[in-house]
N, C-alpha and C positions, 0 to 999 in steps of 0.2 A: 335345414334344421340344425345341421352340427356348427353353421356357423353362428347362431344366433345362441348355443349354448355357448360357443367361444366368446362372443361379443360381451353377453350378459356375464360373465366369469371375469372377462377384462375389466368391465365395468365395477363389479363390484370391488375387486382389488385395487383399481384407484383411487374409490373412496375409502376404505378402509386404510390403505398408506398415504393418502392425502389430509383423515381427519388425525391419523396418528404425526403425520408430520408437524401439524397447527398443537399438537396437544402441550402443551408446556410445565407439563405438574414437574416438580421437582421437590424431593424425598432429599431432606435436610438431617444432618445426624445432629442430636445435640449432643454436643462437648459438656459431657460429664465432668471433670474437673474445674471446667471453669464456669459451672451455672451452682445457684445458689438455692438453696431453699430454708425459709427462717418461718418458723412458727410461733404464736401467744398466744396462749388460757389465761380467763380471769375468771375471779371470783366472785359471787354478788358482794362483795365486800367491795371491789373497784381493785383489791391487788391484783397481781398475775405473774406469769410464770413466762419464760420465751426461751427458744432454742432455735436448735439445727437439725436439719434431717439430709440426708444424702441422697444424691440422683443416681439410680442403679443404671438405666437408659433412656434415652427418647429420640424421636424425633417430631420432625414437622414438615408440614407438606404445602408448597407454594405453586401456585399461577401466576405466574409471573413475579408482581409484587406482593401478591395477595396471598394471606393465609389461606388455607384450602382444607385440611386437615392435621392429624399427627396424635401421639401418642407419649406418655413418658411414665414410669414405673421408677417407683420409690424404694427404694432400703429403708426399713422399718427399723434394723435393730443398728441402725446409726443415726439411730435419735437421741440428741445432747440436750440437757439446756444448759444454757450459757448465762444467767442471772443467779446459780448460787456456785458452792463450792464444797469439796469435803466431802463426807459423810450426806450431809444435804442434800449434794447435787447427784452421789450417788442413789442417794432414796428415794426422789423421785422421778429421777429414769428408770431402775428398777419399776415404782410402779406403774408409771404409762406404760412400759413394754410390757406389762402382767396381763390376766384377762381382766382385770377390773376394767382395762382401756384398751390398748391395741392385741395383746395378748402375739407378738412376737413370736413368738417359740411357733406354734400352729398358723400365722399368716406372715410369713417374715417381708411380705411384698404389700404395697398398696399402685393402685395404676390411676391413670387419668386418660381417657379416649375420647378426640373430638368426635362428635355428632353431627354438628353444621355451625356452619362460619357466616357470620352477615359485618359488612362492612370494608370501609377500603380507607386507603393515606395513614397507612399505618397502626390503626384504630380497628381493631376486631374483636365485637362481641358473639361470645363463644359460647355451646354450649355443648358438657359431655358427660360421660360416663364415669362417677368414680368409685372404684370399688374398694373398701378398706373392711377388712375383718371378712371376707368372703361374699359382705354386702354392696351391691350396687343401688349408687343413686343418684339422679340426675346434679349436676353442679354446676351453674353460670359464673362464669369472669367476665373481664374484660383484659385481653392482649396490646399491649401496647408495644411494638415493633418498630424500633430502630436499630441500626447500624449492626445488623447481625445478632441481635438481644432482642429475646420475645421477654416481656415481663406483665406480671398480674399478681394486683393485690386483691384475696376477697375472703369471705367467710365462709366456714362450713360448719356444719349440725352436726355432729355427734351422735349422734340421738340420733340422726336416719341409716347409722353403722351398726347400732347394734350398741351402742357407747354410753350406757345409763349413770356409773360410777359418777354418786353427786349432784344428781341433776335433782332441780326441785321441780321439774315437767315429770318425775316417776317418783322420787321418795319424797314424803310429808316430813315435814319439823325440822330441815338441818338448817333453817334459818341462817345464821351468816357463815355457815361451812358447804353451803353451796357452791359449787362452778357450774357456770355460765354452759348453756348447749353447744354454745356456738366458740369457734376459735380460730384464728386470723391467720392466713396461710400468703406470702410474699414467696413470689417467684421468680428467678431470671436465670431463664435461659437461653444458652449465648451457641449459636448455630456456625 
């Protein structure tokens, strides 16, 4: 009897050190300094506005070649835009960081959390978590991965944050002082 609790003891500890041997995930830090993140709002007008927002951390998580997971969290109150100057460019940064839009002061962080990954050869559509203004909501990209740089261009809603300021999906009559729900978020991050 006590050898067959031995047996069955050995046994289970070579597969448990034999599947963690084959396991290959690898927990990638991204290099904050050198990954970019560039944002644009438009307005039903067709003008628009673009800037900067800063990478506070992340990473990312591979098998082998394959995207697997990972995570990266934003600095909110180093949000630029970079199309005016002055007075201008101070007024509205000031007000995207207000509560009209991100409201900064009370969420100074926004994050992004993969969920699940499909695809392989560098080509990964992704889908995850993103929480901005305390709200969470599902967000799909697509990752394009080479040479150490995961990058992704795609849209997000506003309006699923909590981000009403201008929408003509909640207020009537502003006709061409509208902005658009959605606004374009360009990503490279370089591991």
């Amino acid at each position: 009897m006590k050898t067959k609790n031995i047996l069955s003891i050995a046994a289970v500890a070579v597969i448990v050190f034999s599947t963690m041997a084959f396991t290959t995930i690898k927990n990638k830090k991204v290099k904050v300094s050198e990954s970019a993140i560039t944002w644009k709002a438009y307005k039903i007008t067709g003008s628009s506005h673009e800037g900067t927002i800063g990478l506070k951390e992340g990473n990312l998580e591979f098998d082998g070649k394959n995207l697997t997971g990972g995570s990266f969290v934003v600095d909110m109150s180093s949000m630029a835009c970079t199309d005016l100057s002055g007075d201008s460019k101070s007024s509205l940064e000031g007000h995207l960081k207000s509560d009209d839009f991100f409201n900064v002061k009370e969420f100074p962080t926004a994050k992004y959390v993969i969920k699940n990954v499909r695809g392989k050869d560098g080509t990964f559509k992704v889908n995850g978590d993103m929480t901005i203004k305390g709200k969470t909501s599902t967000v799909s990209l697509t990752f394009i991965i080479k040479d150490n740089t995961a990058k992704a261009s795609f849209k997000v809603d506003r309006t699923k944050f909590g981000i009403t300021y201008g929408s003509a999906s909640f207020i009537d009559g502003l006709k061409d002082r509208a902005i658009n729900d959605e606004f374009d978020l360009t990503v490279s991050l370089k591991f």
